[in-house]
C-alpha positions in Angstrom: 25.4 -30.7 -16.1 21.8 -29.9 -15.9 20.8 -26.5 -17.5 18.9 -24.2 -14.9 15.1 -24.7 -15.1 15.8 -27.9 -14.4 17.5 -27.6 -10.9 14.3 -26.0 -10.0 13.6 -28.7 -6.2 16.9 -28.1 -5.5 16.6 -24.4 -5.5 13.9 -24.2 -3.7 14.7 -26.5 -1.0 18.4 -24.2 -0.4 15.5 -21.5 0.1 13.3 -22.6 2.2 16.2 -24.1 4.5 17.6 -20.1 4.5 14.3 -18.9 5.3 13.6 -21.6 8.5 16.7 -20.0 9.6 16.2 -16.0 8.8 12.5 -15.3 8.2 11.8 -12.1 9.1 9.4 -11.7 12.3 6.2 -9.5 11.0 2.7 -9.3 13.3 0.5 -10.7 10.5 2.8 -13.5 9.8 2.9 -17.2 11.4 6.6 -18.2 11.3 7.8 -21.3 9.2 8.4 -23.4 12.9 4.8 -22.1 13.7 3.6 -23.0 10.6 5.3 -26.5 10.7 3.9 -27.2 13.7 0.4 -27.1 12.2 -0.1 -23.3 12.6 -2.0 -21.3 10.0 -1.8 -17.7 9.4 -5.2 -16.0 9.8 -6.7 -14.6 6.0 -8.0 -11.5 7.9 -4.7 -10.4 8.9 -2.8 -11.7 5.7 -5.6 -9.7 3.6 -5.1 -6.5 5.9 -1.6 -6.7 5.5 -1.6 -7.3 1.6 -3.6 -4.5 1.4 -2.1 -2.2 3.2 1.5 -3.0 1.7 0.6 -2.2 -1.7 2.8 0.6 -3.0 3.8 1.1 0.7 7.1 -0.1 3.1 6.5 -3.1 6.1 8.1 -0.1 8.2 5.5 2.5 7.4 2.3 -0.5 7.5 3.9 -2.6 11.2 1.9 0.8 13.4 -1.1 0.7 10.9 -1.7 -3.1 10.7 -1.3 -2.9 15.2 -4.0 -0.2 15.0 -6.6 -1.8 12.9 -6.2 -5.4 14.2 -6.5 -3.6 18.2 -9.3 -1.4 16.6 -11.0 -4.1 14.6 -10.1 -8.1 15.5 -12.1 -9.3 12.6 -13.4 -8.9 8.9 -16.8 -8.9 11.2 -15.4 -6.0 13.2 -14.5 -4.1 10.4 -17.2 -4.5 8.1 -19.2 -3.2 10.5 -17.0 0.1 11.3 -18.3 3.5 9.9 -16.3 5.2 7.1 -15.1 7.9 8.8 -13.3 5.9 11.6 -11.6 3.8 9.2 -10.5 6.4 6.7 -9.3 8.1 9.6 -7.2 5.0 10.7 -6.2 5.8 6.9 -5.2 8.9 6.8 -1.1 9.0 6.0 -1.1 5.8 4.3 -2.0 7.3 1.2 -3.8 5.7 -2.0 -7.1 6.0 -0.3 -9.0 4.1 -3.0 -8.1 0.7 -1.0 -9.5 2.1 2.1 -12.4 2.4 0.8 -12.4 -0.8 -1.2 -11.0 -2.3 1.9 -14.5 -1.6 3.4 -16.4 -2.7 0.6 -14.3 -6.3 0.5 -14.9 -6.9 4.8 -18.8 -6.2 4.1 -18.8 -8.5 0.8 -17.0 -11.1 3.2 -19.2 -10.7 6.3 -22.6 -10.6 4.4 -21.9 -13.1 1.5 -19.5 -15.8 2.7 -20.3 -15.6 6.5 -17.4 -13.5 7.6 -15.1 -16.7 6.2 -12.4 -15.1 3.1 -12.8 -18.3 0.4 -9.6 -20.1 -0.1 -9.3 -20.2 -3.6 -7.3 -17.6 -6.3 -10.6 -17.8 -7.9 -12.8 -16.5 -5.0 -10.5 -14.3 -3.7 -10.1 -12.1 -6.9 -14.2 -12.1 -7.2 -14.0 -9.6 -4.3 -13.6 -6.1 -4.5 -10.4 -5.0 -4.0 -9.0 -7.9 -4.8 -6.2 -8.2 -7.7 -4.2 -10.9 -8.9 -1.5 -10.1 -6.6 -3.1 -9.8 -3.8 -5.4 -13.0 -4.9 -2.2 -14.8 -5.3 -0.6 -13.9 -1.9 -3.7 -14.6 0.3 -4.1 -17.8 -1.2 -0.7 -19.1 -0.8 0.2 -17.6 2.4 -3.3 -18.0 4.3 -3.8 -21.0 2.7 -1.1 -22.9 1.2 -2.6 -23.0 -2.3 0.4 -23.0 -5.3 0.2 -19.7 -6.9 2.9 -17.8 -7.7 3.4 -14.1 -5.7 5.1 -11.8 -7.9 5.5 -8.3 -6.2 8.6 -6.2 -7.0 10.8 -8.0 -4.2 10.3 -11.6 -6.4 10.6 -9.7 -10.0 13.9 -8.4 -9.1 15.3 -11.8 -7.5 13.9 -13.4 -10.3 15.6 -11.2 -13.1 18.6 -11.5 -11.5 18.4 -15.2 -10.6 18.1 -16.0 -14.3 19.8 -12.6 -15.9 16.8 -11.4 -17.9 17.5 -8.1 -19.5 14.4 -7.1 -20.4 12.4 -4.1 -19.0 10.0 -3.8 -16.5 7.0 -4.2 -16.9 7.3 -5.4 -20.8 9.4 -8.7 -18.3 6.7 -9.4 -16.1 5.0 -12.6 -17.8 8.4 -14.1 -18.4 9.6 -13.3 -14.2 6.0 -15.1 -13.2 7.1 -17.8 -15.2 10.1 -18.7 -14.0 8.8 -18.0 -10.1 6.2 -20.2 -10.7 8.6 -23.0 -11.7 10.6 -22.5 -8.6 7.1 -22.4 -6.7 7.5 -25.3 -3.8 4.9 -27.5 -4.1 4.9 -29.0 -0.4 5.3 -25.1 1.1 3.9 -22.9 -1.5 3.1 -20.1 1.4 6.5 -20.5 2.8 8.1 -20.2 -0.1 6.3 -17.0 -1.0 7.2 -15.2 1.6 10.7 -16.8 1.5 11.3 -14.9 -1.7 9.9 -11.8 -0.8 12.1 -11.5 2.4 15.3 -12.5 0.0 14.8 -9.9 -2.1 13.9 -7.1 0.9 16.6 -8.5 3.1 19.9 -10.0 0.4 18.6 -9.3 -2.9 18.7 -5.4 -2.4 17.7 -2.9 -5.2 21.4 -1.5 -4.3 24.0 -3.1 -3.0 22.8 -6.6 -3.0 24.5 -9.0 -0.5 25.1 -11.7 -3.0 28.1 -13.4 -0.3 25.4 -14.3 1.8 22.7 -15.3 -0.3 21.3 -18.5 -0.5 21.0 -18.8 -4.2 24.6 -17.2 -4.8 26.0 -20.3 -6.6 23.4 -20.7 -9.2 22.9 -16.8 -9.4 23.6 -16.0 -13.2 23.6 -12.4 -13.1 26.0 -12.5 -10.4 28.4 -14.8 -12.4 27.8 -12.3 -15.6 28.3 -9.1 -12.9 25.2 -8.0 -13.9 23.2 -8.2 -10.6 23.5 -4.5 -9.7 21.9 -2.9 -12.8 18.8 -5.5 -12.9 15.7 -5.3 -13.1 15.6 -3.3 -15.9 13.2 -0.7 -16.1 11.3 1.3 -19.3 12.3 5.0 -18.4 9.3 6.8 -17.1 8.1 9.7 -18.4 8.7 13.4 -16.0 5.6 13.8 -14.0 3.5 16.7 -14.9 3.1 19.2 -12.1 -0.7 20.4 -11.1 -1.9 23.6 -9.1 -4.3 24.6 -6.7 -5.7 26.8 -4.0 -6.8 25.2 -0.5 -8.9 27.5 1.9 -8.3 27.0 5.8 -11.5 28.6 7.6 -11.6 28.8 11.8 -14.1 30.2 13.8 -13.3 32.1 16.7 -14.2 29.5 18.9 -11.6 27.6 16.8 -13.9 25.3 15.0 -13.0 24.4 11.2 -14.8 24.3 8.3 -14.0 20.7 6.4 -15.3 19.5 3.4 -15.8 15.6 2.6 -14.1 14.9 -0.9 -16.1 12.6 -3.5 -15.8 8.8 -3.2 -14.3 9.1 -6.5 -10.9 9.8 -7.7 -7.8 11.5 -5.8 -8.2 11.2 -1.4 -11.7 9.7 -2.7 -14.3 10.2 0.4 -11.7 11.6 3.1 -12.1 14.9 4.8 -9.9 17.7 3.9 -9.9 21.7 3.0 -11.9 22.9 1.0 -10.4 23.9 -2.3 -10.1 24.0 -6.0 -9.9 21.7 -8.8 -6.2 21.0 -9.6 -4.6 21.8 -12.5 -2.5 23.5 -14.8 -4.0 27.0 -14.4 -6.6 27.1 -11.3 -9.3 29.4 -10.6 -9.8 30.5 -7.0 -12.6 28.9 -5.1 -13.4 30.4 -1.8 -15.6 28.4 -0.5 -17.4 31.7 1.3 -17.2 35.1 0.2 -14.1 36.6 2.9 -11.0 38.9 2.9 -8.9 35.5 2.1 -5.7 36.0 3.1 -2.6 34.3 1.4 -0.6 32.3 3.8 2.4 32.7 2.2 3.8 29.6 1.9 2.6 26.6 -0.4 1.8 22.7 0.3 4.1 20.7 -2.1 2.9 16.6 -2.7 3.7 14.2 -5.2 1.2 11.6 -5.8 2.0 8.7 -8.3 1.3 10.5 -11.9 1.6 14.6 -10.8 3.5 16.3 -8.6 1.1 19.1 -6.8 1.7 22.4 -5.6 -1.5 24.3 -3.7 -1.8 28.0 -2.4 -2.6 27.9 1.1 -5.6 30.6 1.7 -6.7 31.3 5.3 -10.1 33.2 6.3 -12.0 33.5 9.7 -15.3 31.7 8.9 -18.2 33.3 10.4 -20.3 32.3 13.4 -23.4 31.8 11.0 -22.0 30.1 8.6 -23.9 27.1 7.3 -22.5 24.5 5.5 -23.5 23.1 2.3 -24.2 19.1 1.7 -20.3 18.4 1.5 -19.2 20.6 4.3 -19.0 20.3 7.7 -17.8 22.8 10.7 -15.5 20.6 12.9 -15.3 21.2 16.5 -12.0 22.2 17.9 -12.5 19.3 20.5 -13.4 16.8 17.4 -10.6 18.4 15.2 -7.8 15.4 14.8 -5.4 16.4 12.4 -4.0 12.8 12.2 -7.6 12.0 10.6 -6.5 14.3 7.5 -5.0 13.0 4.2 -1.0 14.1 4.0 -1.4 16.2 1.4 -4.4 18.1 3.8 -1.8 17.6 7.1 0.6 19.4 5.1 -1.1 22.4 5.1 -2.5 22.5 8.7 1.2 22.3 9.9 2.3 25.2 7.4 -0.4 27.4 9.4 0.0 26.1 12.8 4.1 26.9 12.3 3.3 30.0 10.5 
């Protein structure tokens, strides 16, 4: 009998057959009959789509993705979009620091490599933006390279696959191994996504539908019964919860006052309220001098290391009121509040239901 790494062809043919038959149907991707018939997947649209599924569902990214490849058909198109309209196309996907370097990679790709992404790991991850995941998935799915995709679909097939015990992330070079030894040499990009739907689609986090998966036979954590409680995880530690004030100002006219955040750090370079800094004890910072009344209710957010809770302070803001170099008075015409980070939408719908 041969012991398991070395049934590796077999394993990934039995995949690849499953994923001819039940690959999921996604706008940036070319499907496997597609692809077979000499059909590639365009590196613009696997980019945009890597990018914006980082930490984010294919359910919340489908409208997104429709939106910027309507709005902007090329890395031409967008490298040459203002900020603004694309961190409002942004706004609600959250982790704003890849919109931004989103813009920075189309304009690195337009100006210095003639608006054509290079097909190699190597000059993929020399753009900004660009990590070894995402290096890794754009070269094997845009252009068939053999590089091995780990993202948390393929680290949880894989630990279960093989019935590896130890915690995330202390596991990851040991899952990349063994994915890379299943890694089809003939379909690499196929096989990529192949794995990725298996473990969004059969391999779930719960309730895994091991009757119907592919690799059931060889599984071992299935045979051991250990499928359900894999990956393992290191505990995280509680997040910390911040404070803050945030200060609504309309005109009578019904104008807002807005202010542009720094390209650094947290909702780096969107528009939002003004406010204060955020932390455990905040000091109030009106951004005029008004009879600032307390809404009375408070925005709550959880961002990936804090959990956020912000006082809610509304003021009318005066007909003469001129803005300082980070500010801006919004016309109510102009005023989209879809543009707005969630966090900043959160607290426009407390005062618009107020």
């Amino acid at each position: 009998m041969r012991d398991h790494d070395s049934d590796t062809q077999p394993l990934s043919q039995t995949l690849l057959e499953w994923y001819d038959q039940h690959a999921r149907s996604l706008p940036w991707r070319v499907s496997p009959a597609d692809r077979a018939a000499g059909i590639w997947p365009d590196p613009y649209r696997i980019w945009l789509s890597e990018v914006m599924l980082q930490q984010t569902t294919v359910a919340a990214v489908k409208d997104y993705f429709h939106r910027f490849t309507t709005r902007w058909p090329t890395v031409a198109d967008l490298a040459t979009a203002p900020d603004a309209d694309v961190m409002g196309e942004w706004a609600g996907l959250g982790y704003y620091a890849r919109a931004r370097n989103l813009l920075k990679c189309a304009r690195v790709v337009a100006s210095d490599h003639c608006g054509v992404f290079p097909d190699t790991y190597d000059g993929l991850i020399a753009l900004p933006g660009i990590g070894p995941y995402t290096a890794a998935a754009i070269s094997a799915i845009a252009f068939d390279r053999q590089e091995t995709v780990l993202d948390g679909n393929v680290e949880r097939v894989m630990a279960r696959l093989y019935d590896i015990h130890t915690p995330l992330p202390a596991a990851k070079s040991e899952l990349k191994t063994k994915a890379a030894a299943l890694t089809s040499a003939a379909r690499p990009g196929d096989h990529a996504q192949a794995v990725m739907d298996l473990g969004a689609t059969i391999c779930t986090p719960r309730n895994p539908a091991c009757g119907i998966c592919p690799w059931r036979s060889p599984c071992a954590a299935r045979l051991a019964g250990t499928a359900a409680e894999l990956p393992k995880k290191t505990p995280k530690k509680p997040k910390p919860t911040r404070l803050g004030y945030i200060y609504l100002a309309r005109s009578k006219d019904g104008n807002w006052l807005l202010e542009q955040r720094p390209d650094k750090g947290l909702l780096g370079g969107m528009l939002g309220w003004p406010g204060s800094d955020w932390n455990d004890a905040p000091q109030p910072a009106p951004p005029f001098e008004a009879e600032w009344q307390d809404l009375g209710a408070e925005v709550r957010h959880t961002f990936t290391h804090f959990h956020l809770i912000l006082q809610v302070m509304l003021a009318e803001l005066p007909d003469d009121y001129i803005p300082n170099a980070s500010q801006l008075v919004m016309p109510r015409h102009d005023f989209k509040p879809s543009d707005l980070p969630t966090v900043m939408r959160k607290a426009f719908e407390l005062w618009k239901g107020r």
